[in-house]
N, C-alpha and C positions, 0 to 999 in steps of 0.2 A: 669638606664643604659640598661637593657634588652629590655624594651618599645625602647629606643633608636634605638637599635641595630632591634631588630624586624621592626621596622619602616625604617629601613635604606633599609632593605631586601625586603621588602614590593613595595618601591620605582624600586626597580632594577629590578624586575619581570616584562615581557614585558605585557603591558594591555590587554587584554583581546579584537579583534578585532569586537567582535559581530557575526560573521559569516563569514563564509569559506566554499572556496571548493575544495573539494581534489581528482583530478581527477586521476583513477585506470587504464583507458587504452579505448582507443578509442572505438567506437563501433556502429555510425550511422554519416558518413560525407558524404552527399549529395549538392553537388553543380551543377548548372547548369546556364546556360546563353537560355533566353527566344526568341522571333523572335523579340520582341520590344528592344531588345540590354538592358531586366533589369534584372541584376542578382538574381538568386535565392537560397536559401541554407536551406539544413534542417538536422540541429546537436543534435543529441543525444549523448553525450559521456557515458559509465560507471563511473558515477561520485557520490559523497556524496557530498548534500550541509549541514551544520551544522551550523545552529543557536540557538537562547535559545529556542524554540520551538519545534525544532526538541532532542535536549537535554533533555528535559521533559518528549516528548511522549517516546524515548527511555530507559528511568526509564524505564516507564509503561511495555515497549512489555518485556525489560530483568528481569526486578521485579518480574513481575506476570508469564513470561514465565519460570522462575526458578522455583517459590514455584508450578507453575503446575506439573513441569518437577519431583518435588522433591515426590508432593502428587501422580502422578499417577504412579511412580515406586513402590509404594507399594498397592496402588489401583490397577494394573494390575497385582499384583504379581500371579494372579491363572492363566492368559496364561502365564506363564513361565514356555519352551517346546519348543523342535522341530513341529515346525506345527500349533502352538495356537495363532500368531500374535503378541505375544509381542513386536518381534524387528519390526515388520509392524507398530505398534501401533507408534513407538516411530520415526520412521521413518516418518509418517505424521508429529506427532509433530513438527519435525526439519525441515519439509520442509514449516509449516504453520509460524515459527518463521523466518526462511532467509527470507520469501515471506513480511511478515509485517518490520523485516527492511530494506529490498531492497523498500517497499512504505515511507518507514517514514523518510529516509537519502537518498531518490534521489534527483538527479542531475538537472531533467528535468520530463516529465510528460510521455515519453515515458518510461521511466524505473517506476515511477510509476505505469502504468496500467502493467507494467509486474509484479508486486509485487502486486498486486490489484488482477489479473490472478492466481498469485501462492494460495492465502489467498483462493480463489474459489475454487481451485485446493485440495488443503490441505483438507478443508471442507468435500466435496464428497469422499476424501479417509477417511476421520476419521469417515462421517455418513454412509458409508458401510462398516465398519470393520465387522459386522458379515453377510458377505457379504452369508454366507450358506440360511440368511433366505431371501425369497423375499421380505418382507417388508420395511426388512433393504437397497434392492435394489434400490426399488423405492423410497425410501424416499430419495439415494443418488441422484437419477438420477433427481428428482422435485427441490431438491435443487440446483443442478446444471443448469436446464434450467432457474429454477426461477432467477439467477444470473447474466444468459446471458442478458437476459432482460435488468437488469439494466447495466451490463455491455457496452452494447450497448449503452444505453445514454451517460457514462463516456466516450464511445471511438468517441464519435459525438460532445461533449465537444471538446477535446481535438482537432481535426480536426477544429474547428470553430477556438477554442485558436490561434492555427498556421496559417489558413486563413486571420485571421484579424491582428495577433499582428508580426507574420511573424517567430515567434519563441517557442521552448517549453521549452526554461530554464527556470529556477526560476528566475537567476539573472537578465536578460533581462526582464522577464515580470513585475519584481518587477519595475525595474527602469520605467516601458511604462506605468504602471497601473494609476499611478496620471494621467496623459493627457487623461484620455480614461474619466473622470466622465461627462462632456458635454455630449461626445457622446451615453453617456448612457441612458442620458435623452431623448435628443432627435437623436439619432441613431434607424437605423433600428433592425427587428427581429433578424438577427444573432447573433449580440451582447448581445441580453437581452435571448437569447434562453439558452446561454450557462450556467446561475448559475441554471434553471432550469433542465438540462441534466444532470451538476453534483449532482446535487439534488436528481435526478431517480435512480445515480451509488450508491449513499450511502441508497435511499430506498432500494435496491437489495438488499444490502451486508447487511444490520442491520437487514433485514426482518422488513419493517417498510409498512404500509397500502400504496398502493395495492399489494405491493411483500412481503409480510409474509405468506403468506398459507404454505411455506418449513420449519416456524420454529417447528410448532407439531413434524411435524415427524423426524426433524433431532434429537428425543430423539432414536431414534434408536440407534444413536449409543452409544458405553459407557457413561454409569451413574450410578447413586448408583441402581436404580429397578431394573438394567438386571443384577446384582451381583446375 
């Protein structure tokens, strides 16, 4: 009877649609009409797309951004004080976590590279917290050009993306993605350019050969030796 009854329950619960988007409020609608009479448009909303993939990676960023959150309130507990950084400290924190999930539950590719942007962002304020010494300066400031670098390919990706597919949703470019495999083969540069640029934007960001020289020195900032 329980088995029964759990299975009846079971039944009535609407399935599970695979992915959704749940759009938060407008925030890039460009349209225009060309001299050749072909319309053109380019939509960025503030949106979250959610699929089982992006449910995964968001474990990861709230999981391990908790037990961070948890270990460095006692890890930081000696700047606690007017004027020692503490609430600085944590303040990076919270802007380093919005930044990775504004990248990991967007909508479209624009709002990713704004959350791509924050993660860079976050960085250079957390590898300058003891911004008194110069070392600790420049190691923020290496990290951050070293960033832009790869940045810059992400943001030349994304431009090609929109040139060719005409759009920077997910949902659109998922649907367009099968028809493009022909043209990959035999298509021109722009098309084969782009997995390479996104390529450069995650060498930046992970410090992976040739954009790792910023990871030595981002020990500048807090860790157990400068305790």
């Amino acid at each position: 009877m329980p088995g029964r009854l759990l299975l009846r329950h079971a039944r009535a619960v609407p399935e599970y649609p695979g992915k959704c988007t749940v759009h938060l409020f407008d925030w890039i609608d460009l349209r225009w009409d060309s001299s050749n009479h072909r319309h053109g448009e380019f939509i960025a909303n503030f949106a979250l797309y959610i699929d089982s993939l992006t449910l995964l990676w968001m474990l990861f960023v709230t999981g391990l951004g908790t037990l961070i959150a948890l270990y460095a309130s006692e890890y930081m507990e000696s700047d606690v004080g007017p004027g020692k950084g503490y609430s600085r400290f944590f303040a990076g924190i919270s802007v380093f976590l919005f930044a990775m999930t504004a990248l990991v539950m967007a909508d479209n590719l624009v709002m990713l590279y704004l959350g791509w942007e924050g993660v860079g962002f976050a960085s250079y304020w957390l590898i300058g917290y003891y911004y008194q010494r110069p070392s600790a300066v420049a190691a923020a400031k290496k990290a951050f050009i070293m960033n832009r670098i790869g940045d810059l390919g992400l943001a030349l990706a994304i431009w090609l993306i929109y040139h060719h597919f005409g759009t920077v949703r997910y949902e659109e470019l998922f649907a367009k993605l099968p028809a493009t495999t022909g043209e990959l083969v035999a298509g021109g540069w722009k098309l084969k350019a782009i997995p390479f640029l996104l390529m450069l934007g995650a060498f930046g960001k992970s410090a992976q050969i040739p954009l790792y020289v910023w990871l030595p020195d981002a020990m500048e900032g807090p860790h157990r030796s400068r305790r």
